[in-house]
N, C-alpha and C positions, 0 to 999 in steps of 0.2 A: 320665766322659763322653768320648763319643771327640773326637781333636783333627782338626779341618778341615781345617788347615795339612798339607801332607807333609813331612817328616823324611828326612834322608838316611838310608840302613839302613846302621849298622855293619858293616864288611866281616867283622869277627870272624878275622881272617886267622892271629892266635896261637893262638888258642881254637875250631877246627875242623878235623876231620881228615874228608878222602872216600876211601870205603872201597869196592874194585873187588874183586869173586872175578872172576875172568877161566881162560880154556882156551889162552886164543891173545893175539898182539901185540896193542897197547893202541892199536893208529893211529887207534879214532872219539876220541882224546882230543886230536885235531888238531882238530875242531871247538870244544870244549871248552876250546879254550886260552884266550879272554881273560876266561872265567868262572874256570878251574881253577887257572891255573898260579902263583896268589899262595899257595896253599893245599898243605900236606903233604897227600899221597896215600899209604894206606896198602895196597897190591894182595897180595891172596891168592890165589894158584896153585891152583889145583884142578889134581886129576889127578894125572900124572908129572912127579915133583921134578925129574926128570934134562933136562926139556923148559926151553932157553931163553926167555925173554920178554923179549919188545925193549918198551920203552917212548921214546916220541917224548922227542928232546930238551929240556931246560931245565924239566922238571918237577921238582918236590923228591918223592922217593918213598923208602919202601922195602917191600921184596918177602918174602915169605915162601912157603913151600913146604908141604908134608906132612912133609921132612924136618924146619924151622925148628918147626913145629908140634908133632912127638914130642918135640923136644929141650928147648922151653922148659916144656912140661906136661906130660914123661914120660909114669907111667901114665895121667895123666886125659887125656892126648890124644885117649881113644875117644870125649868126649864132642862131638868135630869130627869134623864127616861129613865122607865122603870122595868125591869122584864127584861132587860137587852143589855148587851154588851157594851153598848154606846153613852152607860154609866160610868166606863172609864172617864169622861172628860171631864168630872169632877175631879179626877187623881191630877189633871193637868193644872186646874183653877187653885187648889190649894195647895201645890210642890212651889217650894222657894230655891228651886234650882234653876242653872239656866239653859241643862238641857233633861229632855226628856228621851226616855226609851217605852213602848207600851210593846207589850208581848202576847198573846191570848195563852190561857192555860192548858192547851193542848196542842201545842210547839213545842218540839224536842231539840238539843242541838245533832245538827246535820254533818256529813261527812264532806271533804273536798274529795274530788278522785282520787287522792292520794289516800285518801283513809282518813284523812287526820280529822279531827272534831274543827268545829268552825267555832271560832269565839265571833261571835254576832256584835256583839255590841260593840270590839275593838272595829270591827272594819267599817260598824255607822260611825263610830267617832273619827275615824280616818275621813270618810266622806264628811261630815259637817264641817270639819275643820281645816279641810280644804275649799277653794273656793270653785264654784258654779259657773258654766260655760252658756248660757239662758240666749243669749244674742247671737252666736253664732255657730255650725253645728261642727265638731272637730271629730272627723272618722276615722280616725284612734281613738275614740270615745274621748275618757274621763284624760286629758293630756298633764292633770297634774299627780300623776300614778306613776312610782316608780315605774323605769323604764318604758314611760311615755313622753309624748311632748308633742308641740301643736303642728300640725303637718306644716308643710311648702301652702301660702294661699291663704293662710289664718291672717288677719291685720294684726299686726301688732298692738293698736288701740285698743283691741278687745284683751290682750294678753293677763292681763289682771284677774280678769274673770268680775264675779260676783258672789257677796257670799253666799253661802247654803244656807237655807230655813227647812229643810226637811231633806230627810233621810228614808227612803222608800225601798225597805227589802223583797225579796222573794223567798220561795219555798219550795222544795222538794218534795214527793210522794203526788196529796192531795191538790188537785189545784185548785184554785178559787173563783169556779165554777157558778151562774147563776143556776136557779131550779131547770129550766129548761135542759140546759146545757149538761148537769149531772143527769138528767133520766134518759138523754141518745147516750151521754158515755161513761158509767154507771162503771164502767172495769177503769180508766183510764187514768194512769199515773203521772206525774213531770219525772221523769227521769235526767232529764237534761240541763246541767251545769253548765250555764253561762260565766266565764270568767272575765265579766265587765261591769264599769259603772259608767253611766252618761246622765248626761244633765236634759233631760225634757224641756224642749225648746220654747222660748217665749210667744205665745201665742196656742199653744197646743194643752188640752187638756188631759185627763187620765184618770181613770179609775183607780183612786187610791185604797188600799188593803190594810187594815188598821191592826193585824195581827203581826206584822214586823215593822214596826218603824219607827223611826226617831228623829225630834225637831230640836232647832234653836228653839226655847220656851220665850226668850227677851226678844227674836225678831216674829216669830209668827203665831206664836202661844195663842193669842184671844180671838186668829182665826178658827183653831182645832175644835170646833166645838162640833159634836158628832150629832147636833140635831137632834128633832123628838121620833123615836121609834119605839117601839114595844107597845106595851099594858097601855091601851084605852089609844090608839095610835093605830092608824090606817094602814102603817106599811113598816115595813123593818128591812133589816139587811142592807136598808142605802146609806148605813150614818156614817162610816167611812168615806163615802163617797160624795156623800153629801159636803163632808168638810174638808173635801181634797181639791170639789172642782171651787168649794169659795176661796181656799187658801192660794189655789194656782192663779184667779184673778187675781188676788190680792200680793201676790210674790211676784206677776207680772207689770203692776203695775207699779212698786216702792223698788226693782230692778234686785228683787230676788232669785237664787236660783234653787230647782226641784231635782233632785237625783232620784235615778234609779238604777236596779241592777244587785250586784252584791250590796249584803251578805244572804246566804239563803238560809232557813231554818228547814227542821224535819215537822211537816205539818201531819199529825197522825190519824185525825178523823173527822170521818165524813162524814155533813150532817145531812139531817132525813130530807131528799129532795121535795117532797110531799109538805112540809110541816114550811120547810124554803118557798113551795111555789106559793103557799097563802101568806106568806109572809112579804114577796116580793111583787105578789101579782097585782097590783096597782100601780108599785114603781118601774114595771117593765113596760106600760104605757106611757106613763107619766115620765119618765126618762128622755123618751122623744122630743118633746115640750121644754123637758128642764137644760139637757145640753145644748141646744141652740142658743137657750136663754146665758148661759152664762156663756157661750163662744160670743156672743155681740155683748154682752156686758163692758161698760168703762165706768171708770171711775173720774170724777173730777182733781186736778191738781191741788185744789185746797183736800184731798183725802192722805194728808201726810203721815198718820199713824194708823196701824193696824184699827185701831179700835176705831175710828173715825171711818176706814175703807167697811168696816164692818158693815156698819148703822146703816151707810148706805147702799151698799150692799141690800140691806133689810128692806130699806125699801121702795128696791127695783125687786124682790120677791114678790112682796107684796102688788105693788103694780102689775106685774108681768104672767106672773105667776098665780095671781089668786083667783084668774077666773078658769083658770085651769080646775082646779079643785078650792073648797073655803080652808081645805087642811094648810094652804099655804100661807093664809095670812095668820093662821095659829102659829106656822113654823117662824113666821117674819117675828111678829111679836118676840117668841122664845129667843129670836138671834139677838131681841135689843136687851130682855132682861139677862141674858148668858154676859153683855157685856158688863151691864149693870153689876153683875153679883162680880164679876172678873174685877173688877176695879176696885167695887167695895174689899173686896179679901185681898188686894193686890198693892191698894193704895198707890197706883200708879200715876204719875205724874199727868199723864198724856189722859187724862180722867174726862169720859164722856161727860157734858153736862145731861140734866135733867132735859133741860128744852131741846137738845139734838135726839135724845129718846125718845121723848115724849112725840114730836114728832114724827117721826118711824114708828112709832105706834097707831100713828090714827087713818 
């Protein structure tokens, strides 16, 4: 039953690391400072290694390049794009926290109606650390929110919930728009403040938004992998999404649950819909194909750890997927070496063998 009373929210200040792919100096993280600066920052350099990045003083960080990235993953480095944003999933493979926040660098923090600045990161920690409504849908939303609780009709058997693996924000101003969609509405703002969070129901998928959000790293971390996009890569802009609809298989079937809703950030610019449609105009076909694909996707019962739901995962890509386009059986590969390098830096117990990889490789 939810509690009435409010709780101060754990700052988690050991036990989280925020994770920045950035092109250029880190100065919106002067806004940012009385949210950020108790917290290890983990920042991944897109682009040119050889290119300085200034980060504002008195944060705790450290930085990684393209160079830092070939050197600690050798050959499996290919499985980091390069050119894209979707370099952040390096920051997630090498944090030894258990949870993760990833931010993009042109998020500002947002106001609630009341004016007040919104700490983002306290209210995804509130969300994780609460537990997931995934089996049944409760219309008071999120029921373990102060001054909520589960309506007249709920079972009680589901009362527990399930825990949360990911934490899924929004945003304010810009919204996250594909290419088509920004050149009809090209003026068009979110001005509208949602004050809810709910849990995305089991069986349902969703476009996930890699520029607010935050997961348990120890329950669904070596799904986040944001895929191959960018430099020498047929299509960009899906790697969020890409690693939202494998993560939702894979939290649907280990009886995880997916929040959405708060907190919102101030998302302040808008990228060039033009430079967007050659970058998304393969996945806006290919999408058709691909969501089906994972709405009939199952996994087998022997698929008892993330890393395991992965692999195979890989390869129903591969099968299903690859005559779609041959970019897919490149992307199935990338999903079994991403596990590979994840375990090797990870030394995780639940450790893919060789022969379940190699497998999914061929």
């Amino acid at each position: 039953m939810a509690d009435p009373s409010p709780k101060p929210v754990p700052l988690l200040k050991d036990e989280l690391d925020i994770v920045i792919p950035t092109i250029r100096n880190l100065d919106f993280l002067e806004m940012w400072r009385p949210f950020f600066e108790q917290y290890h920052l983990i920042i991944v350099q897109d682009g040119d290694p050889n290119k300085t990045i200034k980060v504002p003083e008195g944060f705790d960080y450290e930085l990684y390049n393209r160079n830092d990235i070939n050197r600690i993953l050798g050959p499996k480095a290919n499985c980091i794009s390069f050119k894209d944003s979707a370099c952040r999933c390096f920051g997630y493979m090498v944090s030894k926290k258990k949870y993760i926040y990833t931010i993009d660098d042109d998020c500002f923090v947002a106001k609630d109606p009341s004016g007040k600045n919104i700490n983002a990161l306290e209210q995804h920690i509130k969300n994780l650390l609460s537990p997931a409504t995934p089996f049944f849908f409760n219309t008071l939303y999120d029921p373990y929110r102060e001054g909520a609780d589960f309506v007249r009709g709920y079972p009680f058997s589901l009362r527990e919930g399930a825990p949360t693996a990911v934490s899924h924000g929004l945003w304010l101003n810009i919204p996250d728009y594909d290419a088509p969609t920004q050149l009809v509405k090209p003026r068009e703002r979110n001005t509208r403040y949602v004050d809810a969070v709910l849990t995305i129901p089991k069986g349902t998928l969703f476009p996930m938004c890699g520029m607010n959000l935050a997961f348990d790293r120890e329950l669904i971390g070596p799904a986040m992998y944001f895929g191959l996009m960018g430099d020498g890569q047929p299509i960009g802009r899906y790697d969020d999404m890409w690693a939202g609809w494998c993560v939702k298989v894979i939290c649907d079937h280990l009886g995880l649950g997916v929040k959405t809703g708060l907190p919102y950030i101030w998302h302040s610019k808008a990228s060039n819909p033009f430079v967007n449609l050659k970058k998304e105009y393969k996945g806006i076909f290919w999408q058709e194909e691909i969501i089906p694909f994972f709405q009939s996707a199952t996994l087998p019962k022997e698929c008892t750890s993330v890393q395991k739901c992965y692999i195979e995962l890989s390869k129903q890509v591969k099968e299903k997927l690859g005559a779609v386009d041959p970019y897919f059986n490149k992307l199935a590969d990338a999903m079994v070496t991403w596990i590979e390098a994840w375990d090797e830096l990870n030394n995780t117990s639940e450790q893919t063998t060789s022969k379940q990889a190699n497998g999914a490789a061929k």
